[in-house]
N, C-alpha and C positions, 0 to 999 in steps of 0.2 A: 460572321458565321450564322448560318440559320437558326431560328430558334430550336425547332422541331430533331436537328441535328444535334445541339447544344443537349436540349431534354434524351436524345435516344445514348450517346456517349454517357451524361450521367446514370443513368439508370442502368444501364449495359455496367459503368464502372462501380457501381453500388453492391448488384448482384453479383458478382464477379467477388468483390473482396468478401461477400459475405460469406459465400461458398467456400471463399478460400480459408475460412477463419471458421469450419465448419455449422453454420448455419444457413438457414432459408430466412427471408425476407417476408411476411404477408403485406399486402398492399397497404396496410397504415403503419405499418412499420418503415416501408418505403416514403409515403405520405408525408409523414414525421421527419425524417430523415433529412427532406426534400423542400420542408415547412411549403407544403400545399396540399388539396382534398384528396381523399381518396378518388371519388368523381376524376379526379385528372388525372390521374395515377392510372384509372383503369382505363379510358381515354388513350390515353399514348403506347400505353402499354398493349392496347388492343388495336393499334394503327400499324405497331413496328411488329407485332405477328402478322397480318394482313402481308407486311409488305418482306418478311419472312424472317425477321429478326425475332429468334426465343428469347424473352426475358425470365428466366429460372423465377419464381417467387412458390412459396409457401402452398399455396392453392392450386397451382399451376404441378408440382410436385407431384400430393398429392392427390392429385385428379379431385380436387373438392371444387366447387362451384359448375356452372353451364357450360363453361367455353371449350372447345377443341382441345385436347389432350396432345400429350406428348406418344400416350398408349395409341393414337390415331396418327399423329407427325414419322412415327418411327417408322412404321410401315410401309407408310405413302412414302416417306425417303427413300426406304431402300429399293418399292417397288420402280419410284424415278429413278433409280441406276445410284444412288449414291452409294460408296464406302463405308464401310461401318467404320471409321474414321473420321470420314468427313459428319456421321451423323452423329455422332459421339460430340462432334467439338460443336456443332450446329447446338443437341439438343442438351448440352453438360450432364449426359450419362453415361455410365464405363458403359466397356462391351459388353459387361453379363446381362446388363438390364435391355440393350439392345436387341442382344441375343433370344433373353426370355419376353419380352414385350413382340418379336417375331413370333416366335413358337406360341404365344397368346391367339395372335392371330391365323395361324394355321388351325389349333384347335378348334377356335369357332368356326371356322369356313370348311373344315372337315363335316365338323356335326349341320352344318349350313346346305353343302353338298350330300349329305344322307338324308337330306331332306328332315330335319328334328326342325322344328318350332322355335322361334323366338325363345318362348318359354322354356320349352324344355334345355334350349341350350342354356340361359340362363341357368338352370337347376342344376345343371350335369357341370359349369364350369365356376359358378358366383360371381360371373358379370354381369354387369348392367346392361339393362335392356337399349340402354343409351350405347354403349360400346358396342353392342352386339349389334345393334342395327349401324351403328359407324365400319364396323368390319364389313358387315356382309356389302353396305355402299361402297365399301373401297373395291373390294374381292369384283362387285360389275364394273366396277370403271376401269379395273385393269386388265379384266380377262376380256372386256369387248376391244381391248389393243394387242391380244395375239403378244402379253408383256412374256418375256424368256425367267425373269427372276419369277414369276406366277409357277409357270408352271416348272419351272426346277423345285420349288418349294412343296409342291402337291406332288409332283414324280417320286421326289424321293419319300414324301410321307406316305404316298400310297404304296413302295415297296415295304417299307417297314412294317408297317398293317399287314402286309401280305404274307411277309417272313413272319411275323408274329404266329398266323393264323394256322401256319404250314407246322410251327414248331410245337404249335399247342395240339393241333392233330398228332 
């Protein structure tokens, strides 16, 4: 069996029972576990997201460190056509979190489309100016594809806004 196979099944089986046994994993926790460097840990771990396998860990959760998010994964999934099933079991989130990590990203690209500032959307919502530029990247790359889940997502926010506005008059 390949090494690299051997490494992605344990660590896929590590995170898996840890989750199930309610806990997150941080990468020297994994490290430990696995009796080798953090260095390698973040290595493979960062090879089998590349190559689209989520490995759950601790920092990876809570969006702590540089790397691609799941608050940026979930989006892009669902705007590639996936199931809120299929990205559920992809990213080991229920539906609410998938749901609300959506509607995350509507917000921003609403305030994005009104044309509000980096900053200012940052202030109006307490994101990072790192997610907030990862949405609005995602928001060009799928609206220059004419994407159907895009603009179902904007149609119906921008009724709602609308009803809003009619009922507050």
């Amino acid at each position: 069996m390949d090494l690299l196979l051997c490494v992605s099944i344990g660590l896929i089986r590590i995170t898996k029972k840890a989750i199930e046994q309610g806990a997150l994993l941080s990468y020297e926790d994994i490290a430990f576990l696995l009796t080798t460097s953090v260095i390698t840990i973040k290595r493979d771990i960062a090879y089998l997201r590349r190559s689209g396998t989520i490995i759950p860990s601790r920092g990876w959760r809570h969006d702590m460190g540089r790397g691609t998010t799941h608050k940026s994964q979930i989006p892009e999934l669902y705007l590639s056509g996936y199931q809120f099933s299929e990205i559920e079991k992809r990213t080991h989130h229920s539906e609410t979190a998938v749901k609300r990590y959506i509607q995350d990203f509507c917000k921003i690209i609403l305030l994005h489309i009104k044309s509000f500032s980096v900053d200012q959307i940052r202030i109006a919502t307490g994101f990072s100016n790192r997610l907030i530029g990862e949405y609005i990247n995602l928001y060009k790359k799928y609206s220059k594809d004419d994407n159907d889940r895009l603009k179902a997502l904007f149609n119906l926010s921008v009724k709602k806004t609308s009803t809003r506005r009619r009922s507050a008059l």
